[in-house]
C-alpha positions as CSV (number, residue, x, y, z in Angstrom):
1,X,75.8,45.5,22.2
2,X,74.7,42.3,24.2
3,X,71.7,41.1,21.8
4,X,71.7,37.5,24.4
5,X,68.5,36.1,22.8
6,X,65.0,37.2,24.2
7,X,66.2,37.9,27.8
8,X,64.5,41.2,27.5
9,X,61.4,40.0,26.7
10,X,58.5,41.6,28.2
11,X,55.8,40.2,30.7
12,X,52.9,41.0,29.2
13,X,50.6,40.8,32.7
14,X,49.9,43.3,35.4
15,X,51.3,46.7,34.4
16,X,50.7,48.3,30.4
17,X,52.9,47.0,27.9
18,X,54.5,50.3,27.4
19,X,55.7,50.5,31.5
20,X,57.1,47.2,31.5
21,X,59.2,47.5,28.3
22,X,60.6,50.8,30.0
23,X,61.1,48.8,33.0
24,X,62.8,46.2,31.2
25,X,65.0,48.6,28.9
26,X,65.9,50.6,32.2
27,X,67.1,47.4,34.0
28,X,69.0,46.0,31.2
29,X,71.2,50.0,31.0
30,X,71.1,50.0,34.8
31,X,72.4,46.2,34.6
32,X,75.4,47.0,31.9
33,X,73.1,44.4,29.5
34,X,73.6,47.9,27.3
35,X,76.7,49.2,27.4
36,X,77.7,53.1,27.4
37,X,77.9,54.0,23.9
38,X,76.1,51.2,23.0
39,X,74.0,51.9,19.6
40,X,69.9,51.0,20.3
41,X,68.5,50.0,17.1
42,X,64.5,49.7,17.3
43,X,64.4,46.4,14.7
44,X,66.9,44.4,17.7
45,X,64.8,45.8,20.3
46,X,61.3,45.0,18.8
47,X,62.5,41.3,18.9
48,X,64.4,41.3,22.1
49,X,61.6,42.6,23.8
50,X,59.0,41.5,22.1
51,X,57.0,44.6,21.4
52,X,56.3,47.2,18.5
53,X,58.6,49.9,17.2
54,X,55.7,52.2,18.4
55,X,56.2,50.9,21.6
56,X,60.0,51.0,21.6
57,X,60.3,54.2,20.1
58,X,58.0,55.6,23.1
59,X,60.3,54.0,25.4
60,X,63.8,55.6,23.8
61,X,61.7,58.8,24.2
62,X,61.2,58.5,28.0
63,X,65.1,56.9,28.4
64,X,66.3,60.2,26.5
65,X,64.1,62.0,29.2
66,X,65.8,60.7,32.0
67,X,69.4,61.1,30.4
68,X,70.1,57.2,29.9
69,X,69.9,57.9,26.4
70,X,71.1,60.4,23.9
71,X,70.3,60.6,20.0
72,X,73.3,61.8,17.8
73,X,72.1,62.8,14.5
74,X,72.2,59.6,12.1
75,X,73.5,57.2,14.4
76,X,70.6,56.9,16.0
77,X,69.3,56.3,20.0
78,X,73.4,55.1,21.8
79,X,73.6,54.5,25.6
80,X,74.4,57.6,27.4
81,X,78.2,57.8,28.4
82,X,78.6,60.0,31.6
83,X,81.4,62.3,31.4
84,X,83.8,63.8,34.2
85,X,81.6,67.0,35.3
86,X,78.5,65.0,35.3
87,X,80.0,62.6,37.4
88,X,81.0,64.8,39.9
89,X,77.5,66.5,40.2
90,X,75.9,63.3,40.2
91,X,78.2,62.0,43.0
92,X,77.4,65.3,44.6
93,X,73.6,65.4,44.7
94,X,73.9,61.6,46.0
95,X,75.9,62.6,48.8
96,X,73.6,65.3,49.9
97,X,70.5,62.7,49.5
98,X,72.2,59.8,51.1
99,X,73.1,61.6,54.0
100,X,69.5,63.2,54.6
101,X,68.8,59.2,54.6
102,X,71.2,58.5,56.9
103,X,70.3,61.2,59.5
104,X,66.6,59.9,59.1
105,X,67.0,56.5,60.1
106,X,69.5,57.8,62.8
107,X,67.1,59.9,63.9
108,X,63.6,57.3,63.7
109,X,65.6,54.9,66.1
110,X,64.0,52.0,64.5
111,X,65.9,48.7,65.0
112,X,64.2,46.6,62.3
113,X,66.3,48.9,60.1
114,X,69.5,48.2,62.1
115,X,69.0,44.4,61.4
116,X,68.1,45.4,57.7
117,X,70.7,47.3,56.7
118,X,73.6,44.7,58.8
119,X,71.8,42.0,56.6
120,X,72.6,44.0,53.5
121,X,76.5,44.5,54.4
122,X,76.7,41.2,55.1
123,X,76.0,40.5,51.9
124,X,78.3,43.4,50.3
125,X,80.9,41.5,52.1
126,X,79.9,38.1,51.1
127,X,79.6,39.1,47.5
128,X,83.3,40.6,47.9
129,X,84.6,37.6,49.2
130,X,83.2,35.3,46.6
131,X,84.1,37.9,43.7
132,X,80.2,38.4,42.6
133,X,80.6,41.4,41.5
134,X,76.5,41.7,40.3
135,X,76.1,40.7,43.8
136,X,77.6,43.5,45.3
137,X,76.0,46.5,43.6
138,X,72.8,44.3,43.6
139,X,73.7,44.2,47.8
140,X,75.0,48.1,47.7
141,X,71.5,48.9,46.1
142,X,69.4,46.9,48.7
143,X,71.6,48.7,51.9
144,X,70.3,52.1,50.1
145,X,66.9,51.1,49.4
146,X,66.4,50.4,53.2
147,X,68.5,53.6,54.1
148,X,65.7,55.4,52.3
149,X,62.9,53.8,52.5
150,X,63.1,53.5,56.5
151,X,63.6,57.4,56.4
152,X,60.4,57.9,54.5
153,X,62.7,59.6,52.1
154,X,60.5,57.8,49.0
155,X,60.6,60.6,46.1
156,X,64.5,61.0,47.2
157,X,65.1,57.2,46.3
158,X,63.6,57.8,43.2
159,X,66.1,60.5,42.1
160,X,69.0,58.5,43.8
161,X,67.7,55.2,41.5
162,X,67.9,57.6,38.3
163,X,71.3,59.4,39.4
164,X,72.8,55.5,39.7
165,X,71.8,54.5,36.3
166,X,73.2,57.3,34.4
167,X,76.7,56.4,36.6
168,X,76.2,52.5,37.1
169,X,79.2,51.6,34.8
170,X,81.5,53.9,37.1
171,X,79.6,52.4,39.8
172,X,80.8,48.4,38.7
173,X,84.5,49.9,38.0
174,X,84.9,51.9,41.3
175,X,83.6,48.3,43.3
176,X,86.6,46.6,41.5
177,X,89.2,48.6,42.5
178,X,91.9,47.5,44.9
179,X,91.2,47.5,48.5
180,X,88.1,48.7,48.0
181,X,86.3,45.4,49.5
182,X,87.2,46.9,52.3
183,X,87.3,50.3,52.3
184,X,83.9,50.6,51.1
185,X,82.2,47.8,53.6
186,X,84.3,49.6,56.5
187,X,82.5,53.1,55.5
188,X,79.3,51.6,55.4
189,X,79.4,50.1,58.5
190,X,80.3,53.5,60.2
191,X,77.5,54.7,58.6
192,X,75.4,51.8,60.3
193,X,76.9,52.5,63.9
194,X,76.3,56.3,63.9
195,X,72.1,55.5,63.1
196,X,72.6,52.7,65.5
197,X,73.6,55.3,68.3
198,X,71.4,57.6,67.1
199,X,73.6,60.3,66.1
200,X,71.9,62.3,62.7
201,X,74.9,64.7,62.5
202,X,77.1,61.7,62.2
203,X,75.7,59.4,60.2
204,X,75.2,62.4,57.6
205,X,78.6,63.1,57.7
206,X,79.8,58.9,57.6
207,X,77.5,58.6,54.2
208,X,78.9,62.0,52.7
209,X,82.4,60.4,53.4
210,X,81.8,57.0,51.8
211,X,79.8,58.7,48.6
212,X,83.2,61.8,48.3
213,X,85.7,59.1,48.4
214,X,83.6,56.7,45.5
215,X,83.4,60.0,43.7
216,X,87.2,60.3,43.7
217,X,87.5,56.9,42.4
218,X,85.5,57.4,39.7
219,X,87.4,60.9,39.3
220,X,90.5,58.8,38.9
221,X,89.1,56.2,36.8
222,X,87.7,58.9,34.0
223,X,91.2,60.2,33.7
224,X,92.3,57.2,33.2
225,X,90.2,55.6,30.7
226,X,89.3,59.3,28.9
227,X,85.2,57.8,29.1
228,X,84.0,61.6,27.7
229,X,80.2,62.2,27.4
């Protein structure tokens, strides 16, 4: 486990204390700070985060909820580890969201979303080419985010955001892979040029593509590394 300091501690301003240690605790899984399998021990968090066990254990709760983390008897709270049929499901449902997205912003012919979402590949492909890899699933997030958002596809975003956690170490493995720099940027973009010509049907099927062949990737990388849940 990554115990770097008090980099987890928690603004105390604005939202209860209790939301933003979630948020914080959420971010740091999403961001690998915790790794799959990682053990979650209330003492380290009460000082990383600066808050008290009542508050942490509250938090564990709600993270076990949304299937970040799982308790195994007298080990304790661990980092959920995703295994192969989860993956596949997860990759799935994604698909079948993204592509909804994709066919709304075809279909709402807005161009501020066209500029947007180019903005955002540049950056994928920027990232790529300076090897940051934080930069591109920090890029790869903000392309969605506008895909979704411009679609008015909000609670759909939501269960896309939740989906990605529970995968996001498959997610920075799959980004790594060879020739995937640009593979995955070319799929995008096609994605990009079907809303830009206004075509749902085809921009449905362009983001069902990119999300099937990421899924096989991660298929691939399962087998390989025998990651079971």
């Amino acid at each position: 486990m990554n115990q770097g300091g008090n980099s987890l501690l928690v603004d105390r301003s604005g939202k209860t204390l209790r939301e933003r240690a979630l948020d914080q605790m959420r971010k740091a899984i999403v961001d690998l700070h915790f790794q799959p399998g990682d053990r979650l021990v209330e003492r380290d968090l009460c000082a990383q985060l600066g808050v008290s066990r009542t508050v942490v254990r509250e938090v564990l709760r709600h993270l076990e909820s949304e299937g970040l983390v799982v308790t195994h008897g007298t080990r304790g709270p661990t980092v959920a580890v995703t295994g192969a049929e989860e993956a596949r499901q997860i990759y799935e449902i994604r698909g079948l969201l993204e592509g909804t997205a994709a066919r709304g912003c075809a279909e709402s012919k807005d161009k501020n979303v066209l500029r947007a979402l180019d903005a955002a590949l540049d950056a994928i492909e920027d990232a790529y080419r300076n090897s940051d890899m934080p930069g591109v699933l920090s890029a790869t997030t903000e392309f969605y985010r506008t895909l979704f958002e411009a679609s008015g596809r909000s609670i759909a975003w939501g269960i896309v955001t939740s989906l990605t956690a529970r995968i996001n170490h498959l997610r920075s493995m799959t980004i790594k892979t060879p020739g995937r720099n640009i593979n995955g940027p070319k799929q995008m973009r096609r994605i990009v040029q079907a809303i830009r010509k206004g075509d749902g049907a085809e921009a449905f099927a362009a983001a069902q593509m990119h999300i099937r062949q990421a899924s096989d990737i991660a298929q691939r990388l399962l087998s390989e590394t025998q990651i079971e849940a």
